[in-house]
LOFI-736407 format. One record per atom (N, C-alpha, C): residue number from 1; x negated, y negated, z negated; residue in one letter; atom name. Coordinates in Angstrom, 2 decimals. Example, Ala and Ser with C-alpha at 12.3 -4.5 7.8 and 13.67 -1.06 7.14 Angstrom:
REM residues 2
node num=1	c1=-13.19	c2=5.69	c3=-7.80	residu=a	atome=N
node num=1	c1=-12.30	c2=4.50	c3=-7.80	residu=a	atome=CA
node num=1	c1=-13.20	c2=3.30	c3=-7.80	residu=a	atome=C
node num=2	c1=-12.85	c2=2.25	c3=-7.08	residu=s	atome=N
node num=2	c1=-13.67	c2=1.06	c3=-7.14	residu=s	atome=CA
node num=2	c1=-12.90	c2=-0.03	c3=-7.87	residu=s	atome=C
***
This chain:
REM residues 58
node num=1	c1=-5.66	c2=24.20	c3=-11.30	residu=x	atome=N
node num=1	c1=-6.48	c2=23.04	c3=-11.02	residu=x	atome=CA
node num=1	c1=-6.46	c2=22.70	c3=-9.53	residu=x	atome=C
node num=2	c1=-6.35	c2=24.09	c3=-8.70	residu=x	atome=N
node num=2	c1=-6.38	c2=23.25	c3=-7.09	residu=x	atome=CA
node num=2	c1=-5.23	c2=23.32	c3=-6.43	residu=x	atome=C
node num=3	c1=-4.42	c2=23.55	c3=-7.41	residu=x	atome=N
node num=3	c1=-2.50	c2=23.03	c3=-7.00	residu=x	atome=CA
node num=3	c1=-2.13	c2=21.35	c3=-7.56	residu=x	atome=C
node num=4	c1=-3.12	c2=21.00	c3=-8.26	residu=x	atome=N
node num=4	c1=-3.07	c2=19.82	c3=-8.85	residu=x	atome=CA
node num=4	c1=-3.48	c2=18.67	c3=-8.06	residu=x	atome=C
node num=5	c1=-4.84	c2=19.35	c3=-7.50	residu=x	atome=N
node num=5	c1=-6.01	c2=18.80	c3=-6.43	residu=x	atome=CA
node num=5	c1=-5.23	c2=18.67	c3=-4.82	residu=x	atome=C
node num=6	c1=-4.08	c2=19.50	c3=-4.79	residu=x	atome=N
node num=6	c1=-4.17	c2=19.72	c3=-3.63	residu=x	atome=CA
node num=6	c1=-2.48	c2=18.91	c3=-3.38	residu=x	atome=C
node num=7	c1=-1.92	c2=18.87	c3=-4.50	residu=x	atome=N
node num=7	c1=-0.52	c2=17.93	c3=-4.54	residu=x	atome=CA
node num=7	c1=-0.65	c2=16.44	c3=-4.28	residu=x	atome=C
node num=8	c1=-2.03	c2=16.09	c3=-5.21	residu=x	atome=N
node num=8	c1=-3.17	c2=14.45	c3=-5.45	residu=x	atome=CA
node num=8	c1=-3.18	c2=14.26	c3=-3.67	residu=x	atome=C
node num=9	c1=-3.67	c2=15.68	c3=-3.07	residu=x	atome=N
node num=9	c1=-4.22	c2=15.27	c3=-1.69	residu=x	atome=CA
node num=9	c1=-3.12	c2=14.53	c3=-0.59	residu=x	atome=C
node num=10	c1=-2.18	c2=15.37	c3=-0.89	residu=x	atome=N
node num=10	c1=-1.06	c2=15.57	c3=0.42	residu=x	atome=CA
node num=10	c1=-0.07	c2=13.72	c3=-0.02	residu=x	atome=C
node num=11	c1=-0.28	c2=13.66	c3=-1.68	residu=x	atome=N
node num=11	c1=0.46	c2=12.28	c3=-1.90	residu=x	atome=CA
node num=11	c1=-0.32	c2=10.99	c3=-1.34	residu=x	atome=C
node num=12	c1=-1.87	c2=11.41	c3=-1.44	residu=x	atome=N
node num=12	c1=-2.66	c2=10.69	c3=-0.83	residu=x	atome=CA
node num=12	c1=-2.52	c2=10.35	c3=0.86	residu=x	atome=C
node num=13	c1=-1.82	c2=11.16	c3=1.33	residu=x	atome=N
node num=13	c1=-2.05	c2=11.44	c3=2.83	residu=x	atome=CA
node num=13	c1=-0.61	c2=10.96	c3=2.92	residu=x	atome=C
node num=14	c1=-0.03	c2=11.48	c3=2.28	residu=x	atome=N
node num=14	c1=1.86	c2=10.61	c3=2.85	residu=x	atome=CA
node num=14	c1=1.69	c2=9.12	c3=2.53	residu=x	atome=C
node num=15	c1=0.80	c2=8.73	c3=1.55	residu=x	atome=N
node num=15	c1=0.64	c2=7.24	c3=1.56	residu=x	atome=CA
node num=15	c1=0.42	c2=6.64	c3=2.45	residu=x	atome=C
node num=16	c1=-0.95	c2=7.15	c3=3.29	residu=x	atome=N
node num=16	c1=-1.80	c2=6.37	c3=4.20	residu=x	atome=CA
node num=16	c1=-1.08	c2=6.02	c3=5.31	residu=x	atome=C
node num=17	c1=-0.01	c2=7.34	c3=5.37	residu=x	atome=N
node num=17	c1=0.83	c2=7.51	c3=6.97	residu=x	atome=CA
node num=17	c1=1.80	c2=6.52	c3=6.86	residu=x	atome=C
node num=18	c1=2.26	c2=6.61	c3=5.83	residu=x	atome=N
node num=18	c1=3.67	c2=5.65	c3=5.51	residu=x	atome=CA
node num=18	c1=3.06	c2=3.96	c3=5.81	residu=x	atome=C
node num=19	c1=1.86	c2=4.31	c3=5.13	residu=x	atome=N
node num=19	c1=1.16	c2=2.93	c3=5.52	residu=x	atome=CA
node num=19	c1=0.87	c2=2.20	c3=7.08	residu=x	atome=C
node num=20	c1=0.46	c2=3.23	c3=7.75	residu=x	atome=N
node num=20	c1=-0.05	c2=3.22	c3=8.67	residu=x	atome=CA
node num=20	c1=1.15	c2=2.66	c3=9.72	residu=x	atome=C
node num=21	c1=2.21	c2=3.84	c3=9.48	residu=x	atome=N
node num=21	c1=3.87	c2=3.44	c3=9.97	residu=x	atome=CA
node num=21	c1=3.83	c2=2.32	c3=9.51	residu=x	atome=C
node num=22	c1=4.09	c2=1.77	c3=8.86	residu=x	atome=N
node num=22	c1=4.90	c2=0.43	c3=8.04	residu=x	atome=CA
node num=22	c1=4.23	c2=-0.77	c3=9.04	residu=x	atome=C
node num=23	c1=2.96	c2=-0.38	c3=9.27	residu=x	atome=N
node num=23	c1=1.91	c2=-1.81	c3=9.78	residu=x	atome=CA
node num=23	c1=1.63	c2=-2.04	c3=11.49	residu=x	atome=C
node num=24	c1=2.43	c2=-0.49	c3=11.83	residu=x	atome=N
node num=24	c1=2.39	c2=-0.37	c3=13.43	residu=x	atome=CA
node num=24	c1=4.00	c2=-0.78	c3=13.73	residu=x	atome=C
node num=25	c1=5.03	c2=-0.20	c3=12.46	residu=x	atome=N
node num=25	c1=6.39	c2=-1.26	c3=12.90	residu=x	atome=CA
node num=25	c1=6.61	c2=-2.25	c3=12.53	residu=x	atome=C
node num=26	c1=5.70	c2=-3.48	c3=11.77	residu=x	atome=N
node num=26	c1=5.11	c2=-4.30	c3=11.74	residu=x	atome=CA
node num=26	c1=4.57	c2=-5.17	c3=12.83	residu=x	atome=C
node num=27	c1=3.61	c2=-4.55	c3=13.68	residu=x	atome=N
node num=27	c1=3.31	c2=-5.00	c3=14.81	residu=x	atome=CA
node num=27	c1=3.88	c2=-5.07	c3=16.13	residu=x	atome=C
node num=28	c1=4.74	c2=-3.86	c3=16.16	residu=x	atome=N
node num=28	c1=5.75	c2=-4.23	c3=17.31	residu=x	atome=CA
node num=28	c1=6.94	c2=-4.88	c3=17.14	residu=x	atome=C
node num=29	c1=6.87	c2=-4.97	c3=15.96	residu=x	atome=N
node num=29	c1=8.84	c2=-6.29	c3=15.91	residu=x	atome=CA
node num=29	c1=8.07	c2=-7.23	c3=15.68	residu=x	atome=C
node num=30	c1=7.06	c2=-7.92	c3=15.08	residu=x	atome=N
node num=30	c1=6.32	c2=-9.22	c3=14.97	residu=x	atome=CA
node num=30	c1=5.44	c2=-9.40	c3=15.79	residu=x	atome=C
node num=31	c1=4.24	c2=-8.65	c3=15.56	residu=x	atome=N
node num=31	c1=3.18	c2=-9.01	c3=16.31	residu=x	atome=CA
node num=31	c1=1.75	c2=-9.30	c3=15.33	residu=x	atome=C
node num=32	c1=0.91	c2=-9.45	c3=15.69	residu=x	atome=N
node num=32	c1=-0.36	c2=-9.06	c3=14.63	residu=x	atome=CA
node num=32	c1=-0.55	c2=-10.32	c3=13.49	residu=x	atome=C
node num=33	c1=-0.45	c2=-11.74	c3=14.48	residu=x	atome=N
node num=33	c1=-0.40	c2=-12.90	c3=13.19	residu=x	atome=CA
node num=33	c1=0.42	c2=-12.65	c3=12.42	residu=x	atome=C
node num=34	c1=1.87	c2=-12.45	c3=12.27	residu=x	atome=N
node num=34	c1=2.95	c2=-12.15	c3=11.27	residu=x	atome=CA
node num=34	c1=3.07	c2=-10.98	c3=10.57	residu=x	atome=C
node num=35	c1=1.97	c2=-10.16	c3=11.01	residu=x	atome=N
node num=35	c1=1.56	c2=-8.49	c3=10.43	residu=x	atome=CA
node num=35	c1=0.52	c2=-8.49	c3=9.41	residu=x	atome=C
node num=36	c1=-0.38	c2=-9.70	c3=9.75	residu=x	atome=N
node num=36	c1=-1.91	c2=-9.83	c3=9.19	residu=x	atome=CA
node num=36	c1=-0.95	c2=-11.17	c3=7.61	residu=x	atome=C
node num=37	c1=0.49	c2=-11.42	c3=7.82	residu=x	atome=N
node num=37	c1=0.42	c2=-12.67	c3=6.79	residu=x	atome=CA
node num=37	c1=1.62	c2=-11.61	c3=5.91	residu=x	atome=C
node num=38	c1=1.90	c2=-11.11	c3=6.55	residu=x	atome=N
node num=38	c1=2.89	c2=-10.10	c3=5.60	residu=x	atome=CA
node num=38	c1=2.11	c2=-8.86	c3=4.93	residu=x	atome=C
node num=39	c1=1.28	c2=-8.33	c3=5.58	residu=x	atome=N
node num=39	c1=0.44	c2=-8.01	c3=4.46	residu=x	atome=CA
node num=39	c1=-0.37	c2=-8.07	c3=3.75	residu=x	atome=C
node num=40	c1=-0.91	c2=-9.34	c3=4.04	residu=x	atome=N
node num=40	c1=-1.71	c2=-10.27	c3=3.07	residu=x	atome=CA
node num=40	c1=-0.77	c2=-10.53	c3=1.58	residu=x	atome=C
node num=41	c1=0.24	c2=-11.38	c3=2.22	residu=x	atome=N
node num=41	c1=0.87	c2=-11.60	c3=0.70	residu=x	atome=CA
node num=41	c1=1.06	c2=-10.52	c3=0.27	residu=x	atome=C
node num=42	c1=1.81	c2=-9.17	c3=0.73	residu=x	atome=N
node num=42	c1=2.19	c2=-8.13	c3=-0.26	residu=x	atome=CA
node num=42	c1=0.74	c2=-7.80	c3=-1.38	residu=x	atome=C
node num=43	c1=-0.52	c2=-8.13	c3=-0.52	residu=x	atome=N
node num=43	c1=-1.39	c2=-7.34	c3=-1.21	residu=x	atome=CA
node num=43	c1=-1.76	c2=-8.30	c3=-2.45	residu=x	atome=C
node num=44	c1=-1.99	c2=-9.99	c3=-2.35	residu=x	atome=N
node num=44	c1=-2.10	c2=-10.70	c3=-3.00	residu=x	atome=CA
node num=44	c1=-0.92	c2=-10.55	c3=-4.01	residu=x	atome=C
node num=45	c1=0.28	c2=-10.13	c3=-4.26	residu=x	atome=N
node num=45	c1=1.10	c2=-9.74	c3=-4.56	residu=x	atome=CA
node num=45	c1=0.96	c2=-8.56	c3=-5.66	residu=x	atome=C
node num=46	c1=0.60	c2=-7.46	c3=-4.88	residu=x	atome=N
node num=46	c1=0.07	c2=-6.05	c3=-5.64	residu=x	atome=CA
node num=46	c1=-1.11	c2=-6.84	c3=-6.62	residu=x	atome=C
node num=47	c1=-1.95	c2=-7.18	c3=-6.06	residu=x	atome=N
node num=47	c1=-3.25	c2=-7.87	c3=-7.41	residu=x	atome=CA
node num=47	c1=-2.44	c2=-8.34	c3=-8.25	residu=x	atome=C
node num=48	c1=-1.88	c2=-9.38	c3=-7.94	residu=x	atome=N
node num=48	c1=-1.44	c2=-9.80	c3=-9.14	residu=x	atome=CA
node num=48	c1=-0.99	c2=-9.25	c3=-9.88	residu=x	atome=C
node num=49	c1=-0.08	c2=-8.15	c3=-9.98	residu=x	atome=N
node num=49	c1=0.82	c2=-7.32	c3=-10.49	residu=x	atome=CA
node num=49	c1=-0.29	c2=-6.44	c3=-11.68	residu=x	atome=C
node num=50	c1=-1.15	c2=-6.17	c3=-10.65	residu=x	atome=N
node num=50	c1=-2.12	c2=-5.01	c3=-11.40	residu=x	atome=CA
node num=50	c1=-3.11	c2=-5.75	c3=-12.23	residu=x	atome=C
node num=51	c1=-3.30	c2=-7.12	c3=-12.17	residu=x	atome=N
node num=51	c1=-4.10	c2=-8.12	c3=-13.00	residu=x	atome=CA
node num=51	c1=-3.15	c2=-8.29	c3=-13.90	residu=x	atome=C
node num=52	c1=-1.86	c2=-8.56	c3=-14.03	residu=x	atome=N
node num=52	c1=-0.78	c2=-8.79	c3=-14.94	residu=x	atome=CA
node num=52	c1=-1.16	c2=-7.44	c3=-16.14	residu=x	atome=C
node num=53	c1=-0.79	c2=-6.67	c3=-15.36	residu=x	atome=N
node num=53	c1=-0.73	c2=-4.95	c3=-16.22	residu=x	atome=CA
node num=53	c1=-1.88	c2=-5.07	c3=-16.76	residu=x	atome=C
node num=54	c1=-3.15	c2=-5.19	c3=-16.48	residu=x	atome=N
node num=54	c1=-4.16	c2=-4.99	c3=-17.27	residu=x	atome=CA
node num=54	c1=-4.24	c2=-5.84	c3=-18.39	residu=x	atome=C
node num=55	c1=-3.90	c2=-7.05	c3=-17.87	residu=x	atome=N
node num=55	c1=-3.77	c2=-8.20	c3=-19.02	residu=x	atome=CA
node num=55	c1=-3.03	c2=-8.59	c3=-20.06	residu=x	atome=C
node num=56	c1=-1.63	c2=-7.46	c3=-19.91	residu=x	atome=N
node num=56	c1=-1.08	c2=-7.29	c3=-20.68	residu=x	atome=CA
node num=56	c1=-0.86	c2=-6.55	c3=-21.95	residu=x	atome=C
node num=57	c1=-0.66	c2=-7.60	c3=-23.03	residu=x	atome=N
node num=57	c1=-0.49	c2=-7.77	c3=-24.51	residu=x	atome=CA
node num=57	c1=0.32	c2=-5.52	c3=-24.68	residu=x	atome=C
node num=58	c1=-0.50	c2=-5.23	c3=-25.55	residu=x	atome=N
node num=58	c1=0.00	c2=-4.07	c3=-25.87	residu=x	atome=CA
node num=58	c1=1.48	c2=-3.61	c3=-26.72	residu=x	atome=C
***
């Protein structure tokens, strides 16, 4: 159970970083307006996706 807990953790934590990377090399080749509209759409993007999935016919 806390090899399970503790695999959940570390995938949790490579997310955030990868995230974190992605939005700081983001900001230095663009700059924050073109950082704040590129990840806006991706996220409006992700909703949709995950509103699709839920809504979808079984």
């Amino acid at each position: 159970m806390i090899k399970c807990v503790m695999i959940q953790l570390c995938k949790c934590l490579f997310g955030l970083s990868y995230l974190a990377l992605y939005i700081l090399f983001c900001y230095t080749l663009l700059g924050w307006i073109a950082t704040l509209i590129i990840v806006g759409v991706q996220l409006l993007v992700a909703g949709w996706l995950v509103w699709a999935m839920i809504r979808a016919p079984d």
